[in-house]
N, C-alpha and C positions, 0 to 999 in steps of 0.2 A: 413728526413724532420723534421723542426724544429716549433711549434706551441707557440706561445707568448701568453700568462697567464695574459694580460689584459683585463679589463673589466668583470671578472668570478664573476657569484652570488654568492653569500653565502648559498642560499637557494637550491643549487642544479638545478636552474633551468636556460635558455638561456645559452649565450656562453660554461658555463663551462660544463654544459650538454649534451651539443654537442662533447667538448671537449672529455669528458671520451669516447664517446659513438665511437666515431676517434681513441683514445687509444686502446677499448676493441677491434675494430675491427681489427684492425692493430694486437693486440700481439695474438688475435685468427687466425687468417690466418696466423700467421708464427707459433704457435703451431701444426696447423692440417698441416701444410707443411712438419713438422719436424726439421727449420729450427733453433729451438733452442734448444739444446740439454736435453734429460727424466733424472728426477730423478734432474737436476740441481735448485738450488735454485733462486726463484726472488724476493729480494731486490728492495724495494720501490725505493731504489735509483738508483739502477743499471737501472729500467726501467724508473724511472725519463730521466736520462741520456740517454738510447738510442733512446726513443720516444719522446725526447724532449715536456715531459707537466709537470705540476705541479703535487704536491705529492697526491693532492686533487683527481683530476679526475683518476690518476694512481692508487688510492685505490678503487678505485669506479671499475675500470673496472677489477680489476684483486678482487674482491669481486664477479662480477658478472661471472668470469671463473669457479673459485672455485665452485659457485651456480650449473656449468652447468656441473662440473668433469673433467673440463679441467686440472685442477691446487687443486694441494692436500693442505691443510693448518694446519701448525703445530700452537698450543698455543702460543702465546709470539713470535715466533719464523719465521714468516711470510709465504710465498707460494712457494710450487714447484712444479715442471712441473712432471705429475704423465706419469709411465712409461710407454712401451710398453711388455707384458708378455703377452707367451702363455695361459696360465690361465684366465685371462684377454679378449681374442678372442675370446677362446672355448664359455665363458659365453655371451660375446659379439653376438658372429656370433648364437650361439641358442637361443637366447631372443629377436636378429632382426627377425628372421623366424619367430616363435612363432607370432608378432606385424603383418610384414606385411603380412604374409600370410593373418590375417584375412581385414586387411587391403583391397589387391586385392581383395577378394574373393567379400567385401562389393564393393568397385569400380565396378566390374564387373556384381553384381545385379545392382549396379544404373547406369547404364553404359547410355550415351547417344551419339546421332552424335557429338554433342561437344567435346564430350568428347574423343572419337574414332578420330575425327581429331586432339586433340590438341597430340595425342601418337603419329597416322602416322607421323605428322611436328616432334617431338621431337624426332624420329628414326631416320627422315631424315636427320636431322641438326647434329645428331651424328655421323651416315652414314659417314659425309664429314670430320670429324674431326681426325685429327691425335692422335692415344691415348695418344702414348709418346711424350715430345718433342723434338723437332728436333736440339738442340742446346747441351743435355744430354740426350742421348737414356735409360736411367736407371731413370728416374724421370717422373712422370707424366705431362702431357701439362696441363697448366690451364686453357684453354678453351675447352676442351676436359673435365676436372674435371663438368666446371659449366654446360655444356650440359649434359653430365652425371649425373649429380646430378636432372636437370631439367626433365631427361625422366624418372628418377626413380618418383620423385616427381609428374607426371601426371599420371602415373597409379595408383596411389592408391589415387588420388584427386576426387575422384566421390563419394567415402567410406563415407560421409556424418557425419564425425566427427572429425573436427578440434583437439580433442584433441590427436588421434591417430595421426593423420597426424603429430603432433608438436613433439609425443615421438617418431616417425618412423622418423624424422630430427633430433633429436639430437643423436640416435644412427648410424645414416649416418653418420654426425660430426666425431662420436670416430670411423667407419669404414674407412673412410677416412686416418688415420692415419698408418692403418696397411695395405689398400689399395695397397701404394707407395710401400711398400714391395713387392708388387708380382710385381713391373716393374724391378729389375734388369736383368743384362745380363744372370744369371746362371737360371732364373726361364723359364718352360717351355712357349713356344711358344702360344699362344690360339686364335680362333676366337672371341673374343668379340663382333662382331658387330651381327657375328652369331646367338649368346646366347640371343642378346637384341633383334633382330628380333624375335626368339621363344616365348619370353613369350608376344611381343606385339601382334603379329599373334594370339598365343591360347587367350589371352585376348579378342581383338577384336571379337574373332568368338565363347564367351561367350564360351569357355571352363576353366571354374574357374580351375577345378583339373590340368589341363594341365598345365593352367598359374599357378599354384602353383609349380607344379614340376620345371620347368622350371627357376622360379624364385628362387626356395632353393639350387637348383644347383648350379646354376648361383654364389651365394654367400658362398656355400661351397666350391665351385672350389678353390674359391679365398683365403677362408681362408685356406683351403690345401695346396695351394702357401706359402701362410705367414708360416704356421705351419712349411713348408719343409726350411723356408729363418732361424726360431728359430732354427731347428735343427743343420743346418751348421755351423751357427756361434756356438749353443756350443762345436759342434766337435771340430770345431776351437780352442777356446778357451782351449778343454780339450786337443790338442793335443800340444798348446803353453805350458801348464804347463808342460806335459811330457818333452815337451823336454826341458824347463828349470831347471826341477828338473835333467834332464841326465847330463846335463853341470854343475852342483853341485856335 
């Protein structure tokens, strides 16, 4: 889709505003997709070019990637797409526990009927939801992702401190990315809907410790998955070399 650069302020504000803010969302959702390849570099022009906007709001939104760690920034030398590493998850997946745990724990003292029905509804609607999609059995469904992402998001919404709740969604954001990982064909089989039913049960029934356990699980599982998806591919890779260096 192609966006025409008429009428843009100068001051940052109206159309051209809007503009970036289409750009940033657009090159963020095909980042957290994977759909553009880690470690590759992005050229103001390259993404002029593919998202059809000007160089204006294209700096503006991949200024605000960078802001969020989506995108690494060399001096002089402009932005790249920062990679996925083991290293990288380990830190990831124990500094989200560490967040949400206290997170639930706090939802869970403030917990009200509202509150309790808006979990039951967001179990349910996930309940119906295909995890994978149906068109690539090895990728995740995107409606499945944003329900996903919504029922996380309601149980720690009681926690009475928007600023947890904003750092507990941007390390969702970087989860999301190693996520996809655990949907290929080789990774094991799992109940997920299982796992999200337990910790909204122990939740509900103000069992904090329970819904803790439940919830670190839940997110170890996963990065155990990814961990085991790093390892193959470097076998892989260490066993490509062998046998290139044997044909030498």
């Amino acid at each position: 889709m192609t966006y025409g650069s008429a009428n843009l302020n100068d001051d940052g504000t109206g159309p051209k505003s809007t503009l970036a803010s289409v750009v940033y969302q657009q090159l963020r959702n095909d980042l957290l997709a994977g759909v553009l390849e880690a470690e590759s570099k992005l050229r103001v022009e390259w993404v002029v070019a593919k998202y059809g906007a000007g160089a204006s709001p294209v700096r503006e939104a991949l200024n605000r990637l960078a802001s969020e760690g989506l995108l690494g920034r060399h001096d002089q030398r402009g932005f790249f797409i920062m990679p996925v590493s083991a290293e990288e998850l380990e830190e990831l997946t124990r500094t989200r526990c560490w967040l949400e745990e206290r997170a639930l724990r706090e939802s869970i003292t403030y917990r009200t009927a509202e509150w309790e029905e808006q979990v039951v509804l967001a179990l349910h609607r996930l309940g119906r939801a295909s995890r994978v999609s149906l068109d690539n059995l090895s990728s995740l469904n995107a409606d499945w992702e944003k329900l996903h992402r919504t029922f996380h998001r309601v149980l720690i919404s009681a926690c009475r401190s928007q600023y947890l709740i904003g750092f507990c969604e941007q390390l969702s954001d970087q989860a999301y990315r190693y996520r996809q990982m655990s949907t290929d064909s080789q990774s094991p089989q799992r109940d997920d809907l299982s796992e999200h039913r337990l910790i909204a049960e122990r939740a509900m029934d103000g069992d904090a410790d329970g819904a803790v356990e439940a919830l670190l699980n839940h997110y170890s599982l996963t990065a155990a998955i990814c961990m085991e998806r790093f390892k193959r591919n470097e076998d892989l890779e260490t066993g490509a070399g062998k046998a290139e260096r044997a044909r030498r």
